[in-house]
ZADO-1210 file (C-alpha; in nm, 4 decimals, padded with zeros to 6 digits):
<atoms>
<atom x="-09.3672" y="-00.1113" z="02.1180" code="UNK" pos="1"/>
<atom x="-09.7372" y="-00.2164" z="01.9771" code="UNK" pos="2"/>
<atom x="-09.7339" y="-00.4945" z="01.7682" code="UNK" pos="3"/>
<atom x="-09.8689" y="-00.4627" z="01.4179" code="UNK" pos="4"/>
<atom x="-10.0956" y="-00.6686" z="01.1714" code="UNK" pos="5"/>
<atom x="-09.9492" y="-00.8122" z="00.8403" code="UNK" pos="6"/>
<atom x="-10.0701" y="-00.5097" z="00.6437" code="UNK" pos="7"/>
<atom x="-10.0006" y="-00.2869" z="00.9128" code="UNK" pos="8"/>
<atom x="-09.6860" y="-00.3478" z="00.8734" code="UNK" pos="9"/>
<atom x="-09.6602" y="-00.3300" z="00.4667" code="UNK" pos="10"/>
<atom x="-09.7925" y="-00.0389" z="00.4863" code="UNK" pos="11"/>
<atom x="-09.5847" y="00.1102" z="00.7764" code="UNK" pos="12"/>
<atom x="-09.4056" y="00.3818" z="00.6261" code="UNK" pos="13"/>
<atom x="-09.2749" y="00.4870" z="00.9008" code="UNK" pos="14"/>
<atom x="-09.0820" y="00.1412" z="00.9485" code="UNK" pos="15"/>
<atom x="-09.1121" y="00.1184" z="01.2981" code="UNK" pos="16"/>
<atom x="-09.2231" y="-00.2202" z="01.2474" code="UNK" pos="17"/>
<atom x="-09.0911" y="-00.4973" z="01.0100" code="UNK" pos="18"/>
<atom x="-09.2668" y="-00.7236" z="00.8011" code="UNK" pos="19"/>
<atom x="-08.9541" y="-00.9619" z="00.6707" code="UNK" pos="20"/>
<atom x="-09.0015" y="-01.1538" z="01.0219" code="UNK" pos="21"/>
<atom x="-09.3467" y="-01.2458" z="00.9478" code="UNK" pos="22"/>
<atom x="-09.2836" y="-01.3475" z="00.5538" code="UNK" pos="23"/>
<atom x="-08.9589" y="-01.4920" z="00.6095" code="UNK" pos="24"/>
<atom x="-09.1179" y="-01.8686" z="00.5754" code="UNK" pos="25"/>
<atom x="-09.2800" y="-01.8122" z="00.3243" code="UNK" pos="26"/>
<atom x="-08.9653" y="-01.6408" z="00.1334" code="UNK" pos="27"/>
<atom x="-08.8199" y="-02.0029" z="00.2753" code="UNK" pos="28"/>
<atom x="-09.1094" y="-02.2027" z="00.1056" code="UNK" pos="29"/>
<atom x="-09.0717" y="-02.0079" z="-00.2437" code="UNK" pos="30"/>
<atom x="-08.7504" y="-02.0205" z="-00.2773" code="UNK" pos="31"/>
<atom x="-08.7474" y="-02.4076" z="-00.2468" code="UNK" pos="32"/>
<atom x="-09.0541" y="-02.4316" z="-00.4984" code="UNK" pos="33"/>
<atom x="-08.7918" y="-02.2077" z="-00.7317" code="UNK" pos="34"/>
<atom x="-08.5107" y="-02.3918" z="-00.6901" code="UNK" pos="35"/>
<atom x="-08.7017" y="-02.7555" z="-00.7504" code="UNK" pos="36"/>
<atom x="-08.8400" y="-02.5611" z="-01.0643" code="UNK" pos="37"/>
<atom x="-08.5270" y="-02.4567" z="-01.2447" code="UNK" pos="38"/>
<atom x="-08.3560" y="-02.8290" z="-01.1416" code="UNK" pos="39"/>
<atom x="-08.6252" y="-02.9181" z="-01.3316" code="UNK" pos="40"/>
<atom x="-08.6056" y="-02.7191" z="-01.6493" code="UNK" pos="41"/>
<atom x="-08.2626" y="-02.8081" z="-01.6356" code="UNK" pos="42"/>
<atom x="-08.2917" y="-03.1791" z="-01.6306" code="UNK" pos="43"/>
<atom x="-08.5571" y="-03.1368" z="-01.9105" code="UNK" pos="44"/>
<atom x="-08.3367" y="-02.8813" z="-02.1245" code="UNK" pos="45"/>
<atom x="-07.9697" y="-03.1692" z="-02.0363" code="UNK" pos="46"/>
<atom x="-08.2436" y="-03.4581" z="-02.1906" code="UNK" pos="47"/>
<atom x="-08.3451" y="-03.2443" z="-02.4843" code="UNK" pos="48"/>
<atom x="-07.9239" y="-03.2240" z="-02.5784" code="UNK" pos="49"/>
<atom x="-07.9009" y="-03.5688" z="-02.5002" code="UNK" pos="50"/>
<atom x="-07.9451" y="-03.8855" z="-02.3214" code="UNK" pos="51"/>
<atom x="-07.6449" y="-03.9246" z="-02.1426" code="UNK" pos="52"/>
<atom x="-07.6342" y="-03.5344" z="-02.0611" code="UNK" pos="53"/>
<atom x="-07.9657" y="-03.5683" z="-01.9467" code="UNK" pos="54"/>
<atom x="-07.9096" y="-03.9212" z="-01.6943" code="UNK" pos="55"/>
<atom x="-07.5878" y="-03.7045" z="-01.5315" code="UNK" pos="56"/>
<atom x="-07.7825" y="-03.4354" z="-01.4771" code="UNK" pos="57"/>
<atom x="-08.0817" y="-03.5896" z="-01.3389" code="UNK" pos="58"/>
<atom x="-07.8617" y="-03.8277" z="-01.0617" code="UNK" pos="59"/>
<atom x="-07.5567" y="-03.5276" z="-01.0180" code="UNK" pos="60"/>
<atom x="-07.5865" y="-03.2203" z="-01.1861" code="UNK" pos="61"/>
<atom x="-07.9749" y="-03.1201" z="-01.0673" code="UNK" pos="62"/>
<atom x="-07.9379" y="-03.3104" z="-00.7275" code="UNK" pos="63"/>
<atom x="-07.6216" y="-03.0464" z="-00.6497" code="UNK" pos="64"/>
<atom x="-07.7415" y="-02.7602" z="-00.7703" code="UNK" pos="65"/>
<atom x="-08.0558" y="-02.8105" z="-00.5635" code="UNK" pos="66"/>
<atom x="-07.9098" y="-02.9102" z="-00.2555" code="UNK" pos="67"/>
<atom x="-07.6554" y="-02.5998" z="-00.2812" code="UNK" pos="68"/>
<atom x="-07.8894" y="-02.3298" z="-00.4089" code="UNK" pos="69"/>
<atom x="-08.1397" y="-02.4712" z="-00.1005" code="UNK" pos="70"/>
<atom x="-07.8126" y="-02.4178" z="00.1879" code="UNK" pos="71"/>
<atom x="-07.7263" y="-02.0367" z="00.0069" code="UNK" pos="72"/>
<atom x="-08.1101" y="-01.9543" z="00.0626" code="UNK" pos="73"/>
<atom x="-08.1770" y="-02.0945" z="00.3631" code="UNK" pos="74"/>
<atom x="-07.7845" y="-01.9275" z="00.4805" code="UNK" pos="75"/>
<atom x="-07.8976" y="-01.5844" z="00.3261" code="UNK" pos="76"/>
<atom x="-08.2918" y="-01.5663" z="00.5027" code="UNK" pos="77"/>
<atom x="-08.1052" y="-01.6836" z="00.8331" code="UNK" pos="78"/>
<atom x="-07.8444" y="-01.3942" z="00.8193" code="UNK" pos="79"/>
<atom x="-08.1428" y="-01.1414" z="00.7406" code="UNK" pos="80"/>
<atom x="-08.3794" y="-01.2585" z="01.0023" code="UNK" pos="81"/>
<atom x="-08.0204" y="-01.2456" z="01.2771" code="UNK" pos="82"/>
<atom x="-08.0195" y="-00.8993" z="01.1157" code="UNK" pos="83"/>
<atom x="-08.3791" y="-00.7613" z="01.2305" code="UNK" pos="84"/>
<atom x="-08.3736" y="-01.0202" z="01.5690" code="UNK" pos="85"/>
<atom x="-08.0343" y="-00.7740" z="01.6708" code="UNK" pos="86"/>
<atom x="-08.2563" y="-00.4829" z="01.5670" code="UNK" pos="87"/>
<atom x="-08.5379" y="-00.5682" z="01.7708" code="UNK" pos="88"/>
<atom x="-08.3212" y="-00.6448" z="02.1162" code="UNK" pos="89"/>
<atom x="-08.1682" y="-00.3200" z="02.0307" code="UNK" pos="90"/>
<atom x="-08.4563" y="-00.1175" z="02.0264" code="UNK" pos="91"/>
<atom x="-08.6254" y="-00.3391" z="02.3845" code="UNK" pos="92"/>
<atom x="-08.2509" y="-00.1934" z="02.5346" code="UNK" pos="93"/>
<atom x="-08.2946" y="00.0988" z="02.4360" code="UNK" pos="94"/>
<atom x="-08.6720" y="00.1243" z="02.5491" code="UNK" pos="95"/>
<atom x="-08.5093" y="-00.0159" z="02.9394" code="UNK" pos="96"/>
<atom x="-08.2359" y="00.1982" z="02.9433" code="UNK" pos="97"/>
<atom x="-08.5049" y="00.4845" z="02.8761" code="UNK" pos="98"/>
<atom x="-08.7501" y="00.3463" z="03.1334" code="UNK" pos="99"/>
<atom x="-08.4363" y="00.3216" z="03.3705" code="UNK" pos="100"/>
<atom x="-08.3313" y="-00.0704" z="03.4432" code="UNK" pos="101"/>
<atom x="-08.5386" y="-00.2143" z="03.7917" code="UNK" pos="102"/>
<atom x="-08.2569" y="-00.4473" z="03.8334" code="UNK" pos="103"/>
<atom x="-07.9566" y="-00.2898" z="03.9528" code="UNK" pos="104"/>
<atom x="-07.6840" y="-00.5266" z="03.8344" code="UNK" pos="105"/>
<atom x="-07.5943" y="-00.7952" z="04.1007" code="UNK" pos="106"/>
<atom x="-07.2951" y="-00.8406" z="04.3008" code="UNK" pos="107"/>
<atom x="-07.1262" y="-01.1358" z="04.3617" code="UNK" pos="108"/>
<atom x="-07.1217" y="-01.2805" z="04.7095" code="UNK" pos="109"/>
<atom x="-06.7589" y="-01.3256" z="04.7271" code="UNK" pos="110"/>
<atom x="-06.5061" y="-01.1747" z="04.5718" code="UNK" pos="111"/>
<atom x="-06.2148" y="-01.3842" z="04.4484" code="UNK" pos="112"/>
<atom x="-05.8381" y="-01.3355" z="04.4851" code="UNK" pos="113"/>
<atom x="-05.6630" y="-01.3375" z="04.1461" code="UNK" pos="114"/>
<atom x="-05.3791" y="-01.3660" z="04.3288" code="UNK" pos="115"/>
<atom x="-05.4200" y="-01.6478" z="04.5625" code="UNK" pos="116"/>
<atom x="-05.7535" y="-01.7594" z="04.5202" code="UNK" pos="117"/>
<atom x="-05.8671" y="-01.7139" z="04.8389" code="UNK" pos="118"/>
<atom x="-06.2332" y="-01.5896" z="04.9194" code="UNK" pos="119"/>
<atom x="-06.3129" y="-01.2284" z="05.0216" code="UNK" pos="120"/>
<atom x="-06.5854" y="-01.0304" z="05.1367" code="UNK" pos="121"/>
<atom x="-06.8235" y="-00.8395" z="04.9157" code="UNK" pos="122"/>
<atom x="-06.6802" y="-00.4922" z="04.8225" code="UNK" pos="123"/>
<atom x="-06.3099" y="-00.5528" z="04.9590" code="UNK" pos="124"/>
<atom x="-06.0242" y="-00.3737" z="04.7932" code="UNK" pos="125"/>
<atom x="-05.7323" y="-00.5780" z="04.8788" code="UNK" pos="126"/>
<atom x="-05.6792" y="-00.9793" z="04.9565" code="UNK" pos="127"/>
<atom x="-05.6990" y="-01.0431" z="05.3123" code="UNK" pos="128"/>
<atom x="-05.4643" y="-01.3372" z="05.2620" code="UNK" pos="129"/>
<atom x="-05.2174" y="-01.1878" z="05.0632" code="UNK" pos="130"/>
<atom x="-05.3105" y="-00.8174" z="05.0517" code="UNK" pos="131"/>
<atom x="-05.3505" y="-00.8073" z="04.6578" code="UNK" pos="132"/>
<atom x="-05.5739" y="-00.5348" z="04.4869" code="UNK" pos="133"/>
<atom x="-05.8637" y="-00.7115" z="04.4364" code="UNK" pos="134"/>
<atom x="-06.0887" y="-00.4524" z="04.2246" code="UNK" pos="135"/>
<atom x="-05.9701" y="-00.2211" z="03.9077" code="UNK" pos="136"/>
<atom x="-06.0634" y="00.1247" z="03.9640" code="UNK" pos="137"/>
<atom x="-06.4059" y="00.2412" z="03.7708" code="UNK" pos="138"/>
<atom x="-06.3458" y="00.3757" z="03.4761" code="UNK" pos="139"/>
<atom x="-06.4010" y="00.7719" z="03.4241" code="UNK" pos="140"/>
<atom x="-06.5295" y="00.8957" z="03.1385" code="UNK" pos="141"/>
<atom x="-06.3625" y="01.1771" z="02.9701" code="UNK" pos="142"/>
<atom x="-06.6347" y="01.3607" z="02.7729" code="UNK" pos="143"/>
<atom x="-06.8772" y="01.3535" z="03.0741" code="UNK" pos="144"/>
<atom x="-06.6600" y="01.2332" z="03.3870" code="UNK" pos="145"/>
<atom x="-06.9686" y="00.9930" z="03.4285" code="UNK" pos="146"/>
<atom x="-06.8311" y="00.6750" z="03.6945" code="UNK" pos="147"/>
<atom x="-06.8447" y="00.3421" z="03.4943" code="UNK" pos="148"/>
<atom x="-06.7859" y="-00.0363" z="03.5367" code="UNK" pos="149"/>
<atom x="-06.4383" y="-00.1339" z="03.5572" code="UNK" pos="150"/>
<atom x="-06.3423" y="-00.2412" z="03.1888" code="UNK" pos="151"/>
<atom x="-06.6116" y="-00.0685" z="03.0358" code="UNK" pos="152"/>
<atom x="-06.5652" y="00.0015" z="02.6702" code="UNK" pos="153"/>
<atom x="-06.8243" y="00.2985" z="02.6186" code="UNK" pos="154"/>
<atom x="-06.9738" y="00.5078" z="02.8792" code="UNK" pos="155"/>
<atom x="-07.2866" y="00.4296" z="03.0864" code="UNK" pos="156"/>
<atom x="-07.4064" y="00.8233" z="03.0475" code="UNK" pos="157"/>
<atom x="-07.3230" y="00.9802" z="02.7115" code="UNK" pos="158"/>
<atom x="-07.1980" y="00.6508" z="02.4806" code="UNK" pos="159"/>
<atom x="-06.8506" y="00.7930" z="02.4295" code="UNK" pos="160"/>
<atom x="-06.5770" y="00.5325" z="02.3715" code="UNK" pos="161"/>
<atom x="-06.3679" y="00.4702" z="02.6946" code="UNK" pos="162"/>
<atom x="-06.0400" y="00.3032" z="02.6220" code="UNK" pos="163"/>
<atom x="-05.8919" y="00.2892" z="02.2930" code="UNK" pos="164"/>
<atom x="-05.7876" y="00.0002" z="02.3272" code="UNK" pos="165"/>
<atom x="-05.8249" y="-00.2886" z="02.0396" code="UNK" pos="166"/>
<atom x="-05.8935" y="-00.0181" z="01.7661" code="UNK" pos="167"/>
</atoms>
């Protein structure tokens, strides 16, 4: 996917690309300057009701508020940006799986008993110390009978859900 500019992306209205990863600083950096501000006014406003209001608000009140309005923004910008870093590794999967994956996934060397433990050769069925079944059979998908991985949730071929299991 071609990267845009700043105001390619504004005016993108298309949304293929996102401009909330490239502002999301600066949303960072105002929303501090905001905070500090209305701590401020409300220090000023607690001293124009009176002293004493004003001296707890200046060493407590505005020193809480601040520091808790600061951890909600900072909380909130990091849950958005998590948002649009998931959408972007979605879309570079989606853009392999179209392009077809140049690394075929890899195989271990040995295969391990979860019997016994012992050590067996790449691909083997059953144990050769104890003659457990080593491998669970691929799973078959029923919409498209496509072959997949052992345990697979959804298949590799058409995306249809394979076990319904923990629904």
């Amino acid at each position: 996917m071609e990267q845009k500019g700043f105001f390619g992306s504004l005016f993108d209205f298309s949304f293929t690309t996102f401009v909330t990863s490239k502002i999301i600083k600066f949303l960072y950096g105002l929303s501090i300057v905001g905070v500090a501000l209305v701590s401020l006014v409300l220090i000023i406003g607690s001293f124009t009701a009176s002293t004493a209001t004003g001296v707890v608000m200046l060493f407590i009140g505005a020193p809480f508020f601040f520091l808790i309005s600061v951890i909600y923004a900072r909380v909130t910008l990091e849950m958005i940006i998590v948002i649009f870093r998931i959408s972007e590794h979605v879309a570079e999967l989606a853009e392999q799986r179209r392009e077809g994956s140049s690394h075929p996934p890899s195989k271990p060397e040995v295969v391990i008993c979860p019997k016994c433990g012992a050590e067996n050769p790449p691909g083997a069925k059953f144990c050769q110390n104890c003659g457990a079944k080593l491998q669970p059979e691929p799973v078959i998908c029923p919409k498209c009978g496509a072959e997949n991985e052992p345990g697979a949730k959804f298949c590799s071929q058409c995306g249809a859900r394979l076990s319904s299991e923990d629904s």
